[in-house]
Every structure is written in C-alpha cells, then in structure tokens.
Backbone as XML, in Angstrom:
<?xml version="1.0"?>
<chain id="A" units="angstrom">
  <residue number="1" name="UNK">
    <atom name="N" x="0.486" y="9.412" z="18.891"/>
    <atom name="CA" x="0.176" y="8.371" z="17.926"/>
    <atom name="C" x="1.287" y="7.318" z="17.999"/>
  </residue>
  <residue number="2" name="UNK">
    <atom name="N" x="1.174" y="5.954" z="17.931"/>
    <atom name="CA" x="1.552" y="5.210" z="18.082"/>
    <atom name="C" x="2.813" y="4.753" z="17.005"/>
  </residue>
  <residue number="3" name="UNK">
    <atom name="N" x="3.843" y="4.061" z="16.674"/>
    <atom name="CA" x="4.117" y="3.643" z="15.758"/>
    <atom name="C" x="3.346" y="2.939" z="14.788"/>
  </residue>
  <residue number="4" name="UNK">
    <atom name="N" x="3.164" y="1.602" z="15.481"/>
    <atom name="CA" x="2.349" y="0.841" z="14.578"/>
    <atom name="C" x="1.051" y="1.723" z="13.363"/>
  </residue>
  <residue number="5" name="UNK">
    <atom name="N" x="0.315" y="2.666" z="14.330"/>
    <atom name="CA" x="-0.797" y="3.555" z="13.763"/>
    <atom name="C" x="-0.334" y="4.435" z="12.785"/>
  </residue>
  <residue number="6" name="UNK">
    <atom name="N" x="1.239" y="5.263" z="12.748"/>
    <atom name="CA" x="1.622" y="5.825" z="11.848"/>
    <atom name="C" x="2.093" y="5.302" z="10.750"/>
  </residue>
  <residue number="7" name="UNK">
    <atom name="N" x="2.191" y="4.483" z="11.065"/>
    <atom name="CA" x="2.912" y="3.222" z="9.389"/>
    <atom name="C" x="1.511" y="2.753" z="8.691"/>
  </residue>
  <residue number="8" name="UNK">
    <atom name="N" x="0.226" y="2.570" z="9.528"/>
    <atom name="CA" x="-0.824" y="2.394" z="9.080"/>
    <atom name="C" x="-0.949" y="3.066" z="8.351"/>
  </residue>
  <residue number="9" name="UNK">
    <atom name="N" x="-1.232" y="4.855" z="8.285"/>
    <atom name="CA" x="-1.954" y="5.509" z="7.728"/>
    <atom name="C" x="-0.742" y="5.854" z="6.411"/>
  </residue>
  <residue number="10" name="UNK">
    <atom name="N" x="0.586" y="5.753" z="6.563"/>
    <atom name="CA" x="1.762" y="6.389" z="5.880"/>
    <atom name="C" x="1.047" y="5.378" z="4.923"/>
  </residue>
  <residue number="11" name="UNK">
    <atom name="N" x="1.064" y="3.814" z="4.847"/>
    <atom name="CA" x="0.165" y="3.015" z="3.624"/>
    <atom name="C" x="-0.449" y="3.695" z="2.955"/>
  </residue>
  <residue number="12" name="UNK">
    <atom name="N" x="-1.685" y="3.937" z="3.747"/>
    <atom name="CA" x="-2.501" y="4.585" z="3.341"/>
    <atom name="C" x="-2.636" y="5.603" z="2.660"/>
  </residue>
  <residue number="13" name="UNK">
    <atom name="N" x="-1.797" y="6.539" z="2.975"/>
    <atom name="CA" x="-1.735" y="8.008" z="2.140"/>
    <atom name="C" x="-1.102" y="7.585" z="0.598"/>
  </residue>
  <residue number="14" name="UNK">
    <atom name="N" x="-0.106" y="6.421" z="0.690"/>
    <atom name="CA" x="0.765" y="5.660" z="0.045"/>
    <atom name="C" x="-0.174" y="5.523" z="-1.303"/>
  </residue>
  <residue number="15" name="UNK">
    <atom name="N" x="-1.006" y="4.543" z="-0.885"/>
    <atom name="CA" x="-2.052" y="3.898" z="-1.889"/>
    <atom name="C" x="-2.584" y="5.423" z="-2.557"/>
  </residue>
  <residue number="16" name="UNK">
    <atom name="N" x="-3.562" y="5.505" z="-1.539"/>
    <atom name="CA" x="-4.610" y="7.058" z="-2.344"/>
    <atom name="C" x="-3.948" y="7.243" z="-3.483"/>
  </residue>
  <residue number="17" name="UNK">
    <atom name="N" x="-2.804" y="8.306" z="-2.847"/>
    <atom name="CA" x="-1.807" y="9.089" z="-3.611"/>
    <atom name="C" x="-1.411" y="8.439" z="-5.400"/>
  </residue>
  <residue number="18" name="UNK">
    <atom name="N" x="-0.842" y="7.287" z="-4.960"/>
    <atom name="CA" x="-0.273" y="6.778" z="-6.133"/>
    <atom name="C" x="-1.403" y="5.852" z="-6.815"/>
  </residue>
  <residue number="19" name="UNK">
    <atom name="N" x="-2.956" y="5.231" z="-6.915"/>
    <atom name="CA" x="-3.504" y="4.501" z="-7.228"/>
    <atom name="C" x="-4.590" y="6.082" z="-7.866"/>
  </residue>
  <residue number="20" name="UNK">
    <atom name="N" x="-4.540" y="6.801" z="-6.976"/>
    <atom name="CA" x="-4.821" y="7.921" z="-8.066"/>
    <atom name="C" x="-4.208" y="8.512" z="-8.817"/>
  </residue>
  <residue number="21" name="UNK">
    <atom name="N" x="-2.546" y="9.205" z="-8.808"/>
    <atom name="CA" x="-2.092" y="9.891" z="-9.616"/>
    <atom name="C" x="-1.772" y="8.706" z="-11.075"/>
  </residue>
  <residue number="22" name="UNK">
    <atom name="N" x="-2.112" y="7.271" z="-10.848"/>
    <atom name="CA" x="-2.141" y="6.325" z="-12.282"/>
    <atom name="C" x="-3.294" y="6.126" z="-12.371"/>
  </residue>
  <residue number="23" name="UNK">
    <atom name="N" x="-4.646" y="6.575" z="-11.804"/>
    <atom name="CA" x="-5.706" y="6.298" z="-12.405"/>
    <atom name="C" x="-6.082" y="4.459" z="-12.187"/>
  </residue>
  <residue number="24" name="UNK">
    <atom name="N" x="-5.619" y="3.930" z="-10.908"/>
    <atom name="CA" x="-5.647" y="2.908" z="-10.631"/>
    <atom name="C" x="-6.649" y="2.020" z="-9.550"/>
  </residue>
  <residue number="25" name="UNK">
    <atom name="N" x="-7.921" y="1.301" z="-9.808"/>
    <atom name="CA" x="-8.580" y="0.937" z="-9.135"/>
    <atom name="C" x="-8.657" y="0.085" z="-7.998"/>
  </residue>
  <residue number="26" name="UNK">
    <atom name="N" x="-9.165" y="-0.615" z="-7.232"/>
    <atom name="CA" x="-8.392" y="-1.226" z="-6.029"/>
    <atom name="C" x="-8.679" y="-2.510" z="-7.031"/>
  </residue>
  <residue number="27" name="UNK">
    <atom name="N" x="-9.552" y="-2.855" z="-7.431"/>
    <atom name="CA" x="-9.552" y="-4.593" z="-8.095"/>
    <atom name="C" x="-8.177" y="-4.466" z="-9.530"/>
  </residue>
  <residue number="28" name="UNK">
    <atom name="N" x="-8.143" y="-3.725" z="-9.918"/>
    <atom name="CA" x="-7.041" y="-3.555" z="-10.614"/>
    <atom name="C" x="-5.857" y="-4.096" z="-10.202"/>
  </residue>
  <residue number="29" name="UNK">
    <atom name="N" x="-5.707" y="-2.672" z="-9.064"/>
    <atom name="CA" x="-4.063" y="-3.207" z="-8.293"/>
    <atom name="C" x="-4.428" y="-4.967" z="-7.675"/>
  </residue>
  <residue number="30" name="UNK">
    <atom name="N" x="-5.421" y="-5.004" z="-7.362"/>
    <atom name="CA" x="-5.087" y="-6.532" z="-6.264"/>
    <atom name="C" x="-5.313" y="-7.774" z="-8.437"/>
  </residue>
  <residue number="31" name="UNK">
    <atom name="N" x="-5.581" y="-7.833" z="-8.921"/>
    <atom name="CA" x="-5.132" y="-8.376" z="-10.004"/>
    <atom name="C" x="-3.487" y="-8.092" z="-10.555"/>
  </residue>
  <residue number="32" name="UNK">
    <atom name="N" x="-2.653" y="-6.982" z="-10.806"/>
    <atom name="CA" x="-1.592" y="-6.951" z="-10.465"/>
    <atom name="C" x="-0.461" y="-7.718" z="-9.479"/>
  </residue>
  <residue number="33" name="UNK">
    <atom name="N" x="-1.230" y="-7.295" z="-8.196"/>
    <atom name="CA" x="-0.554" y="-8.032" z="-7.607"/>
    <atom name="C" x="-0.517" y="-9.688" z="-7.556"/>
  </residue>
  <residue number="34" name="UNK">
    <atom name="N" x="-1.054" y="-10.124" z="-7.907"/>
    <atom name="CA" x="-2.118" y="-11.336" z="-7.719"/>
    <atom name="C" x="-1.148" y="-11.813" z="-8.881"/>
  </residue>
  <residue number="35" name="UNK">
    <atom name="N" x="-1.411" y="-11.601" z="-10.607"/>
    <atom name="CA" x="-0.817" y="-12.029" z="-11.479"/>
    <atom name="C" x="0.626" y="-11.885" z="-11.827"/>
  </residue>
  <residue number="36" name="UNK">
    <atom name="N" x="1.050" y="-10.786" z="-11.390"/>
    <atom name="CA" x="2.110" y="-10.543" z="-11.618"/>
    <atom name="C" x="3.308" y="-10.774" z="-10.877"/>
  </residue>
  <residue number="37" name="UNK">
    <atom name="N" x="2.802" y="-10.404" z="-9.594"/>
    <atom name="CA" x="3.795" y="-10.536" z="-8.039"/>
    <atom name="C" x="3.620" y="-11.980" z="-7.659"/>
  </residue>
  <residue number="38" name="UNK">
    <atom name="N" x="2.610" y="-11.995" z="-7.975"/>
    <atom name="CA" x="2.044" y="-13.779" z="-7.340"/>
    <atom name="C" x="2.071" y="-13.528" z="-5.900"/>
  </residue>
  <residue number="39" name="UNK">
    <atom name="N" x="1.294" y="-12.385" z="-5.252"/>
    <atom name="CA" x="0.686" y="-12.205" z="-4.123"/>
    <atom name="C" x="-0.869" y="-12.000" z="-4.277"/>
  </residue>
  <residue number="40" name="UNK">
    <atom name="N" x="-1.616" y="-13.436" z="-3.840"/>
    <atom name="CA" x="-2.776" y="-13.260" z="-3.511"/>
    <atom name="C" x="-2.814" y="-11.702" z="-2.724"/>
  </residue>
  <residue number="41" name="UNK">
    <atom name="N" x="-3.908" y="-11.019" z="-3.343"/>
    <atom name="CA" x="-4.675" y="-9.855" z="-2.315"/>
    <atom name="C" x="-6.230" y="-10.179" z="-3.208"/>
  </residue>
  <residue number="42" name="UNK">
    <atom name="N" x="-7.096" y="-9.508" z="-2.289"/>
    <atom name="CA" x="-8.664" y="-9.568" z="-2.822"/>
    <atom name="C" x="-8.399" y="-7.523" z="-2.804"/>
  </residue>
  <residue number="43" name="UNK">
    <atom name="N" x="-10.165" y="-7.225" z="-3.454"/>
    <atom name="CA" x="-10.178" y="-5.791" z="-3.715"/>
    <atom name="C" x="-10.721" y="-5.452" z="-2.076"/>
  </residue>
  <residue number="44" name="UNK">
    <atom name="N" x="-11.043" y="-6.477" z="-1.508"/>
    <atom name="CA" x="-11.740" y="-5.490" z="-0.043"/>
    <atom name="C" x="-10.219" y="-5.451" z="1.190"/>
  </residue>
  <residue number="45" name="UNK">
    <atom name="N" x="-9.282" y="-5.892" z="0.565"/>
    <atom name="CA" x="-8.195" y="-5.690" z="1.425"/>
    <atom name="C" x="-7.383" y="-4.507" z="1.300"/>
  </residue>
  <residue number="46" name="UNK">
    <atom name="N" x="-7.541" y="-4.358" z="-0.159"/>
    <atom name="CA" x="-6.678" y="-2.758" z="-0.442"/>
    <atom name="C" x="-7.513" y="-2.064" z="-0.123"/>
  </residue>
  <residue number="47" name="UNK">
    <atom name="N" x="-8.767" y="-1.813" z="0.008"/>
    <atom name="CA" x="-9.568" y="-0.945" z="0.705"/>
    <atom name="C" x="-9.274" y="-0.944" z="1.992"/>
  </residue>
  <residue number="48" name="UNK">
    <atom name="N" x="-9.305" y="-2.152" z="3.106"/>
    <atom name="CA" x="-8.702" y="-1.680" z="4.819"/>
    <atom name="C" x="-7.595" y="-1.534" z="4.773"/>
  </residue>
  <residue number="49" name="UNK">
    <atom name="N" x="-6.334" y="-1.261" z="3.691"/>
    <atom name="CA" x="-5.103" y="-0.454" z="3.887"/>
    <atom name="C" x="-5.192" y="0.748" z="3.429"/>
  </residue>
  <residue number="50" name="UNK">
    <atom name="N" x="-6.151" y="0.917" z="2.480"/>
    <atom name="CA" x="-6.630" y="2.602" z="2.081"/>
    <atom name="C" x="-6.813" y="3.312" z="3.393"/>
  </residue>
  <residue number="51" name="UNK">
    <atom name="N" x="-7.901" y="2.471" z="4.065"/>
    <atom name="CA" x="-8.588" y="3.257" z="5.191"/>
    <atom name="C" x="-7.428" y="3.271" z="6.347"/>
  </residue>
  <residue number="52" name="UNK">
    <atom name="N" x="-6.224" y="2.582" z="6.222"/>
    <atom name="CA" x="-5.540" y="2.785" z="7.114"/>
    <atom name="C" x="-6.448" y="1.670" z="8.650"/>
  </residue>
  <residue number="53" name="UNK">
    <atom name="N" x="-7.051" y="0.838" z="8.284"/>
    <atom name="CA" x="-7.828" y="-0.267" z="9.248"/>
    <atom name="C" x="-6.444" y="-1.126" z="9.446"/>
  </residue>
  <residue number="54" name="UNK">
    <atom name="N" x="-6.093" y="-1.748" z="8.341"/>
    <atom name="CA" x="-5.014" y="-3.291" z="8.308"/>
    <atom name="C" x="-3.976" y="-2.653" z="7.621"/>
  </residue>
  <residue number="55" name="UNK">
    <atom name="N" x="-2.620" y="-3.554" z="8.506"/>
    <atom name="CA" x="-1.247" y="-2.741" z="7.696"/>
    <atom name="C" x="-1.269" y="-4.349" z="7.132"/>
  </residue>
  <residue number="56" name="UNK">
    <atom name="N" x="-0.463" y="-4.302" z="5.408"/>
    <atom name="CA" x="-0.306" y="-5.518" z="4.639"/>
    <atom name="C" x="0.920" y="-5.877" z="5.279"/>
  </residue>
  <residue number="57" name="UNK">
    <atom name="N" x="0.857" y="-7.239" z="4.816"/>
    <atom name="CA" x="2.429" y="-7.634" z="5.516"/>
    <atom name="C" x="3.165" y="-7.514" z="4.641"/>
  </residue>
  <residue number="58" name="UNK">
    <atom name="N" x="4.906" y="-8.224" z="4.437"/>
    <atom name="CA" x="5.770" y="-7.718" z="3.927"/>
    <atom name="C" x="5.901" y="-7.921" z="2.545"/>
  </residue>
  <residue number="59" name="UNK">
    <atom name="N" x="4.972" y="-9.195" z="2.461"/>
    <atom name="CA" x="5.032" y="-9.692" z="0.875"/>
    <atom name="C" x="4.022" y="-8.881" z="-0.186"/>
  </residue>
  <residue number="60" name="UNK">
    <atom name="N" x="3.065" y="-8.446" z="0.853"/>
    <atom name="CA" x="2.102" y="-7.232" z="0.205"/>
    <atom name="C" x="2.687" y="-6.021" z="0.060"/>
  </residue>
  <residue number="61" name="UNK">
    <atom name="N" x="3.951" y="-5.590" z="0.850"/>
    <atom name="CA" x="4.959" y="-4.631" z="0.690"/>
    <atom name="C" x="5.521" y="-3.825" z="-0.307"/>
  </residue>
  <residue number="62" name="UNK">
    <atom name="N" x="6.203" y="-5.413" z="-0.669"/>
    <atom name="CA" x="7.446" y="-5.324" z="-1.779"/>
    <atom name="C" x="6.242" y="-5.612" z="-2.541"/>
  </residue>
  <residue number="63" name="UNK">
    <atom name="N" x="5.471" y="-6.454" z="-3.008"/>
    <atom name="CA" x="4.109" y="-6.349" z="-4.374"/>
    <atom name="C" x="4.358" y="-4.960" z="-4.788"/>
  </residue>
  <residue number="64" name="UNK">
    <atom name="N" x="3.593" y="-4.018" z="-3.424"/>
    <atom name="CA" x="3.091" y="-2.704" z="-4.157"/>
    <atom name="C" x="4.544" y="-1.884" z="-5.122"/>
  </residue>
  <residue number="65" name="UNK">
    <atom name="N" x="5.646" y="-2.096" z="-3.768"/>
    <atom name="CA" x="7.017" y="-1.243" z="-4.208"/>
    <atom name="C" x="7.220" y="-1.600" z="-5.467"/>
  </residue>
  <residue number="66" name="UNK">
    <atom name="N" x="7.127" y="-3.231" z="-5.981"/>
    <atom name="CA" x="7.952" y="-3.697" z="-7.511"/>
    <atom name="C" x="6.382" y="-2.835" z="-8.100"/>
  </residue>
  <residue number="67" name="UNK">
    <atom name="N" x="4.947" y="-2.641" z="-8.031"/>
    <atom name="CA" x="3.979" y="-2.456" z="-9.080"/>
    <atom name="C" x="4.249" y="-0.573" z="-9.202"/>
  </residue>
  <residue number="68" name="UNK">
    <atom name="N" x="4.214" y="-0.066" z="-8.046"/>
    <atom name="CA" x="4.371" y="1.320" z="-8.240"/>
    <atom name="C" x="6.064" y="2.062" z="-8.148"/>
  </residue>
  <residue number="69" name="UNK">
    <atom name="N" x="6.679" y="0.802" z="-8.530"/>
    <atom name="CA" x="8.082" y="1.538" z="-8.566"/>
    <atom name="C" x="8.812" y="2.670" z="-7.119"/>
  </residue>
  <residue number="70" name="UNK">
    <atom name="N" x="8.375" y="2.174" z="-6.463"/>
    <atom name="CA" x="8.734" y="2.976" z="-5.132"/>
    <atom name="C" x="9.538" y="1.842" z="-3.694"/>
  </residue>
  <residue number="71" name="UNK">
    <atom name="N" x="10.261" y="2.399" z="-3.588"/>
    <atom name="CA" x="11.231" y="1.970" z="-2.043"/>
    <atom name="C" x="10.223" y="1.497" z="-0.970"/>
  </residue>
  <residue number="72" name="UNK">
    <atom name="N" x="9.983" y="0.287" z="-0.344"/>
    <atom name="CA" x="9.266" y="-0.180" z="1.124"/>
    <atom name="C" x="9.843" y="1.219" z="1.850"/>
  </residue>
  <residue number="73" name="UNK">
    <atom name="N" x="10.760" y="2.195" z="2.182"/>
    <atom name="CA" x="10.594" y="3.399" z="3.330"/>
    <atom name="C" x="10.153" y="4.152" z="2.536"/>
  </residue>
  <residue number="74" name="UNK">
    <atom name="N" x="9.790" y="4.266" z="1.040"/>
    <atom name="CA" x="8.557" y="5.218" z="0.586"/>
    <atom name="C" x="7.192" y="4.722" z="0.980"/>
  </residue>
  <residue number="75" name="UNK">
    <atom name="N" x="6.658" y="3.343" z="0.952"/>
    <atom name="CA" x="5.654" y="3.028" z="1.330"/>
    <atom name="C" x="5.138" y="3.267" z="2.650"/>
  </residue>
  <residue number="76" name="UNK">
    <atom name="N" x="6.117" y="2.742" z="3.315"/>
    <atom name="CA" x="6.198" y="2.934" z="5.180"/>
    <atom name="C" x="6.228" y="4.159" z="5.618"/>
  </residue>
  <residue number="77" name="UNK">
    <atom name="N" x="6.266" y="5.329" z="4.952"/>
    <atom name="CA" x="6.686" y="6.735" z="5.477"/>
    <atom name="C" x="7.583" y="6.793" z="6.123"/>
  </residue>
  <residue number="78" name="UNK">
    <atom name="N" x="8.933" y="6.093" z="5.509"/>
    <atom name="CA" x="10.335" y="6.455" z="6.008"/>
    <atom name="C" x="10.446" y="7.811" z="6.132"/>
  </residue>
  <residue number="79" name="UNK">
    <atom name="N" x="10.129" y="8.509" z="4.749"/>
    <atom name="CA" x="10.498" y="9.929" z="4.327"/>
    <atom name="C" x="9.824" y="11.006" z="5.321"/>
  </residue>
  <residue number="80" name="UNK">
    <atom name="N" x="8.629" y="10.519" z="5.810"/>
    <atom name="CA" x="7.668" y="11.312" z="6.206"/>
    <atom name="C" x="8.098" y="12.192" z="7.683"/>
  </residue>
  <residue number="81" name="UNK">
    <atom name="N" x="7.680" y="13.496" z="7.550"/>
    <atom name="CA" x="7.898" y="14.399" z="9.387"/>
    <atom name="C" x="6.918" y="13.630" z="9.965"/>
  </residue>
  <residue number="82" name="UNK">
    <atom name="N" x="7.353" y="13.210" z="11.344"/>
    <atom name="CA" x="6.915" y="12.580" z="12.456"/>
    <atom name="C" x="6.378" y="13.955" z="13.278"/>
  </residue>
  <residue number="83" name="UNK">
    <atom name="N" x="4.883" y="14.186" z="13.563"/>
    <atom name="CA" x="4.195" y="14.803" z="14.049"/>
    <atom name="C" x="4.537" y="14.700" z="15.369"/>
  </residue>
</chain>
C-alpha cells in the first residue's frame, strides 16, 4: 500500500470513528467547518474522505483537528502500525 493510500484511509477511519463516537452528521460537520473554521466544505466531500476516495487538503486538516480537538498526526495516522 502506498503512502499517499494509507493517509487516505487513516482520514477516513479518522472521520467514522470520531463523527460517530459525537453523534455527528456529515452536513453537520461541513456547517462547522464552513461557519466556524471558515473552510468552505459541502456534505458530499466529507463523504469521499469517509470513503477514503479524496484526501482533504491542509486547510480541511487543521478545520477537522481545531472541530474534533485532535493533532493533524492524529488525523493522518501518525500514531497508527504501518502494515
């Protein structure tokens, strides 16, 4: 597996994980981000980083890190065993 492909899905597990353990919808978070961060996102974009399709760029990054309180190498799967 590639780099690029493992940072994809590390998102991904990222989102699930934490947009479920707050009970958090994808039009939700992209209003968050949107109002608060003042990063345009739409709801069909946090869906192709769910699916691990599109990695967000950096400003979609730091959005999620300041909304879910977590480190960009928590998002990125800094932490994560490399298979």
């Amino acid at each position: 597996m590639n780099y690029k492909h493992r940072v994809r899905l590390a998102v991904s597990r990222f989102l699930k994980r934490e947009m479920l353990e707050q009970e958090m919808t994808a039009k939700w978070l992209a209003y968050k981000m949107t109002k608060i961060c003042g990063v345009t996102v739409s709801q069909s974009a946090i869906y192709t980083w769910q699916r691990g399709e599109v990695m967000p760029g950096a400003d979609k990054i730091l959005a999620m890190a300041e909304i879910f309180e977590a480190s960009t190498d928590e998002i990125l799967g800094a932490y994560e065993d490399v298979e």
